[in-house]
C-alpha positions as CSV (number, residue, x, y, z in Angstrom):
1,X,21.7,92.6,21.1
2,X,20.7,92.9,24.6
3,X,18.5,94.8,26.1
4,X,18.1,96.6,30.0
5,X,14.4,94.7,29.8
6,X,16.1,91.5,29.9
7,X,15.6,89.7,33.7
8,X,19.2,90.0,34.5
9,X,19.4,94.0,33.8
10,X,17.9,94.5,36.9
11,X,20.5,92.3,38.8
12,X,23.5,93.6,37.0
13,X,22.9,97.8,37.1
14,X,21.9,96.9,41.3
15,X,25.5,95.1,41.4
16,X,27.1,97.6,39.8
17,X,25.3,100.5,41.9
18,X,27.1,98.2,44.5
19,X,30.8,98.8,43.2
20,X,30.4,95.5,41.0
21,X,32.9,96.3,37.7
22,X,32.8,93.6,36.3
23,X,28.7,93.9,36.6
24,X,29.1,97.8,35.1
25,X,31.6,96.2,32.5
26,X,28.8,94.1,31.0
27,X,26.2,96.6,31.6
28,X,28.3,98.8,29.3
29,X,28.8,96.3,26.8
30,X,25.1,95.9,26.2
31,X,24.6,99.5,24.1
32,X,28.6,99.1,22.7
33,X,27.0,98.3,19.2
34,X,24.1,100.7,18.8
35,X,26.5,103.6,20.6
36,X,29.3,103.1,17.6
37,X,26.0,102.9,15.3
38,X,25.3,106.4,16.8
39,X,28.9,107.6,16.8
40,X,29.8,106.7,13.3
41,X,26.7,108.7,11.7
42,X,27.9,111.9,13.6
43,X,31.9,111.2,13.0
44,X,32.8,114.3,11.1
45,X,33.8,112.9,6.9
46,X,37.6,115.3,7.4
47,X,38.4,112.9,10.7
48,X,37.0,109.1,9.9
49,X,41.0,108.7,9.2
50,X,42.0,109.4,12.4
51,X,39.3,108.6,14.9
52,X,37.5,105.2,14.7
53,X,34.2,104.5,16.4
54,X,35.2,101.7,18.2
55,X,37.8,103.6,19.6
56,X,35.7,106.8,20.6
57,X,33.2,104.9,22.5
58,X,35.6,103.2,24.6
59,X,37.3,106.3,25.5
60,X,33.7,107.1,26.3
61,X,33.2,104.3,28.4
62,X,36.4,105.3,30.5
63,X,34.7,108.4,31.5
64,X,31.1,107.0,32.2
65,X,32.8,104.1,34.4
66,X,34.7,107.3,36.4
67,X,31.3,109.2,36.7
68,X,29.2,106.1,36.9
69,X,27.9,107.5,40.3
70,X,26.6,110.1,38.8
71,X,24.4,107.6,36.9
72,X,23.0,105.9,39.6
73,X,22.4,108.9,41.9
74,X,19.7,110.1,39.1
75,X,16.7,108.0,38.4
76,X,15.3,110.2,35.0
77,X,17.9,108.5,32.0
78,X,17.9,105.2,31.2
79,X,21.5,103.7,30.8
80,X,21.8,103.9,27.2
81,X,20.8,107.6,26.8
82,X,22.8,108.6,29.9
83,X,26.2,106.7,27.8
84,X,25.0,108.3,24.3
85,X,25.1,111.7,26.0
86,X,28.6,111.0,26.8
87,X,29.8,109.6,23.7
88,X,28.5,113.1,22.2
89,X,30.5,115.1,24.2
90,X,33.5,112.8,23.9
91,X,33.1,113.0,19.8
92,X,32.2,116.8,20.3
93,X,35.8,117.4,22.2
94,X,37.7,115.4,19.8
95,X,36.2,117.1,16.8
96,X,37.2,120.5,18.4
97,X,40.5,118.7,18.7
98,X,41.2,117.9,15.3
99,X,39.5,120.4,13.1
100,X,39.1,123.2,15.6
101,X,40.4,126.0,13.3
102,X,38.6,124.4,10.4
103,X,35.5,124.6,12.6
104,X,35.5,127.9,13.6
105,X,36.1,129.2,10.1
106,X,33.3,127.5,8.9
107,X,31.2,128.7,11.7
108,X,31.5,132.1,10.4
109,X,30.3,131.5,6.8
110,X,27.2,129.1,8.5
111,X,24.0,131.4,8.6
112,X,22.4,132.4,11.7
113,X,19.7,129.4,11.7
114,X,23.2,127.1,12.5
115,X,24.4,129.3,15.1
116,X,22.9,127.8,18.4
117,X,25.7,125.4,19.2
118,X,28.0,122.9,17.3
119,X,26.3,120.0,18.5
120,X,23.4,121.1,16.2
121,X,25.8,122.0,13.4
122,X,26.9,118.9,13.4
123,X,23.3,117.1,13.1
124,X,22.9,119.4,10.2
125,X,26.5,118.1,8.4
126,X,26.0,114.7,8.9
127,X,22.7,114.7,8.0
128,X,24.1,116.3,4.8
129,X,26.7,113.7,4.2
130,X,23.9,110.7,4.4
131,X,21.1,112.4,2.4
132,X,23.2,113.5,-0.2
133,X,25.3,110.0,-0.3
134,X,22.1,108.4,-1.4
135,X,21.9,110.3,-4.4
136,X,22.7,108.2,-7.5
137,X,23.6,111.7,-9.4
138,X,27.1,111.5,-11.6
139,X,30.1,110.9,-9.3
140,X,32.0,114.4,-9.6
141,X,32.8,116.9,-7.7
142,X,30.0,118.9,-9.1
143,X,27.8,116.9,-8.7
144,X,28.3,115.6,-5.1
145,X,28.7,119.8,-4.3
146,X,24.9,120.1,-6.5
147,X,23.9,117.2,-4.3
148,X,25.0,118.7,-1.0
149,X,23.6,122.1,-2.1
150,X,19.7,120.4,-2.8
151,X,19.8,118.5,0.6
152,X,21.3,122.0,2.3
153,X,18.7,124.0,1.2
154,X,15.5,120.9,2.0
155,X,16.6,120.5,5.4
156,X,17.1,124.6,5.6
157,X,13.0,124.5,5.6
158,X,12.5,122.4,8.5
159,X,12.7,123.0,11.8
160,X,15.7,122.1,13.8
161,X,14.0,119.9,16.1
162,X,12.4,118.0,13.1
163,X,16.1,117.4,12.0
164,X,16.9,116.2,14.7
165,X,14.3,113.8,15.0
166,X,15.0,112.5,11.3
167,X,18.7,111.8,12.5
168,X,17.9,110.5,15.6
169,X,15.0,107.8,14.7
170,X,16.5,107.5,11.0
171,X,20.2,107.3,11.4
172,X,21.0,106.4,14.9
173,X,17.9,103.6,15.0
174,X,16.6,105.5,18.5
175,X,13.1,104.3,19.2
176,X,10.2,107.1,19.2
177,X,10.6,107.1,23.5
178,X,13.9,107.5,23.5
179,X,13.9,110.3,21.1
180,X,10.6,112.2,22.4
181,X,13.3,111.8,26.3
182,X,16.1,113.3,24.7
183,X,14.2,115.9,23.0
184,X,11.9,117.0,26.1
185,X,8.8,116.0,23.8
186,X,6.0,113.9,24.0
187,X,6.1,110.5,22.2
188,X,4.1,110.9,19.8
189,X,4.9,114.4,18.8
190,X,7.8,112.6,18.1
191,X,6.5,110.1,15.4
192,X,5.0,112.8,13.8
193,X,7.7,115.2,13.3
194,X,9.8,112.1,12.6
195,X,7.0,111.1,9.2
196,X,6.5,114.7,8.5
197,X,10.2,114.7,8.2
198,X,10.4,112.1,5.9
199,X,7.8,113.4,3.9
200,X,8.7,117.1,3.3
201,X,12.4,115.5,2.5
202,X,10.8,112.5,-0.1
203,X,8.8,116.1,-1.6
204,X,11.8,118.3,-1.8
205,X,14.3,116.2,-3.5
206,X,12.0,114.0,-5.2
207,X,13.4,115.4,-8.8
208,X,16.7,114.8,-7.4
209,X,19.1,112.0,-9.2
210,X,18.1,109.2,-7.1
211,X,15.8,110.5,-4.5
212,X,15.0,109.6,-1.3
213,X,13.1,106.4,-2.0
214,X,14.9,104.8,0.4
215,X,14.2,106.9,3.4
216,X,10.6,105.4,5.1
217,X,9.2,105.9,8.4
């Protein structure tokens, strides 16, 4: 995997500032893998047969490559963060797409600690989906629903912004920099919310079928 610290980054984002697309094209191509990574923790369960990550990102990429002035007229994001933030809005749109009447339905059902936006909603589900999928529980309905109910109600005593820390740093492999950035935190209030995360989630399920033995810091 590459990385913008390599010596050519420089080079190739100053080309590109230039009108270079073929220079954007392999600037873009850099954070492909880690941005489907990303993508493919938040793609909703009901829609993985429709939409494919691969397929998401690139339709984001067609829409950072028309604003990629935008990009270069602000100095504050780093490439990949900028592109992330517009592969979540491109995911957000096309869940609204495809499940937007089973959305809002549900959002009337969620309690009020879910209500400040669908972006966080969705953290919250997909965190569900990958906590509970490590649980080695029996493999019925009932028990998957039992599963989803303990993780529901573990993550309901943490803050929201320690969630999202857990999914970022945990599921989407963002460093402690990059997550403190998106956040508005410092760095290391971020690698402490990230471990106290882990650990209140390790003590709340820890009688669960399976655990959370897998989930370290």
């Amino acid at each position: 995997m590459h990385s913008e610290s390599e010596p050519d980054a420089a080079l190739l984002s100053e080309r590109a500032a230039g009108g270079d697309l073929e220079a954007w094209g392999a600037l873009l191509a850099r954070h492909r893998e880690r941005l489907q990574s990303a993508l493919a923790f938040r793609l909703n369960p009901r829609v993985r047969g429709r939409l494919d990550a691969a397929d998401v990102v690139q339709e984001a990429f067609i829409v950072a490559t028309a604003r990629r002035a935008d990009f270069f007229g602000q100095s504050s994001q780093p490439l990949f963060l900028w592109l992330r933030w517009i592969v979540a809005n491109t995911l957000l749109e096309l869940h609204r797409h495809h499940l937007g009447a089973q959305m809002r339905d549900a959002s009337r059902e969620v309690s009020a600690r879910r209500r400040s936006g669908d972006a966080a909603h969705e953290t919250d589900e997909a965190l569900v989906v990958q906590l509970s999928a490590g649980a080695t529980g029996p493999a019925t309905a009932a028990g998957r629903a039992e599963a989803e109910a303990r993780v529901r109600e573990a993550l309901a005593q943490m803050e929201p912004i320690d969630r999202e820390v857990l999914a970022l740093r945990h599921f989407e492999q963002l460093t402690n920099a990059e997550a403190a950035q998106l956040l508005g935190i410092q760095e290391k209030a971020a690698a402490k919310r990230y471990v106290r995360a882990l650990d209140r989630l390790r003590e709340a399920l820890s009688d669960m079928p399976g655990g959370l033995s897998g989930l370290r810091p």
